[in-house]
N, C-alpha and C positions, 0 to 999 in steps of 0.2 A: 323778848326774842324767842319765838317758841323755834322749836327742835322736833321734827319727826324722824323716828328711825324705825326702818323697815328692817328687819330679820327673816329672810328665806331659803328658800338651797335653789342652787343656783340653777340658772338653765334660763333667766331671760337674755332676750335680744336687747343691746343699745337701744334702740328705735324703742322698745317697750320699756325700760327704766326714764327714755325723754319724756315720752309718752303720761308714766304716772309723775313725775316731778311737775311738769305742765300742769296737771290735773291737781296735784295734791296740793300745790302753792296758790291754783286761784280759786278753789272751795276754801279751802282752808280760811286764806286772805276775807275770801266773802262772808265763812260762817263767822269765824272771830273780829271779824270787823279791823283787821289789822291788815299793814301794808305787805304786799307781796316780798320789796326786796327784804323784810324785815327773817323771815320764813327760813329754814335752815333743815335739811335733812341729809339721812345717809338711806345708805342700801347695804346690807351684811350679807353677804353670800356664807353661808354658814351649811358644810357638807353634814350630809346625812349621818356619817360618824361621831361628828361630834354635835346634835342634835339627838334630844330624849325625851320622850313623854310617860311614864307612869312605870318608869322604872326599866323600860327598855329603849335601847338606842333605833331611832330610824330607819336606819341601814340594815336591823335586826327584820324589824317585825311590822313595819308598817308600809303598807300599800298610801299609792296616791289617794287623796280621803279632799273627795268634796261637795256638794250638793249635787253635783253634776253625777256623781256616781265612781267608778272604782279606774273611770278610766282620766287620762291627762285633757284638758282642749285640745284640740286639731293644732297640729305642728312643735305642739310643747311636748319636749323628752318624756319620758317614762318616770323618771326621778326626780323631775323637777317641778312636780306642782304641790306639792306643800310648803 
């Protein structure tokens, strides 16, 4: 019975959590060769406060970080793309 669980801060849309559960159950199913209802995940919205990386808390010292650069995607809040 595999288990994926997502840990992020929060800031997605309904419509975007359907979206990657959709997504995540039938690659998933495809790569592992296992059935879809088999498939089991969560989503953790987990705020910036209580999120740390290298000794300091999110909420502290760290900017939006992603290949795309220092800024969010179009329409995603300021604090919620990590």
């Amino acid at each position: 019975m595999p288990f994926i669980r997502v840990d992020w801060f929060p800031g997605r849309t309904l419509e975007q959590k359907r979206e990657l559960a959709e997504v995540l159950t039938r690659e998933f199913s495809r790569i592992a060769k296992c059935r879809p209802e088999t498939i089991n995940f969560t989503f953790t919205e987990i705020s910036r406060e209580d999120w740390g990386r290298n000794g300091k808390l999110f909420c502290d010292s760290y900017e939006y970080e992603t290949e795309y650069g220092h800024e969010p995607p179009s329409g995603m809040p300021a604090d919620a793309g990590e």
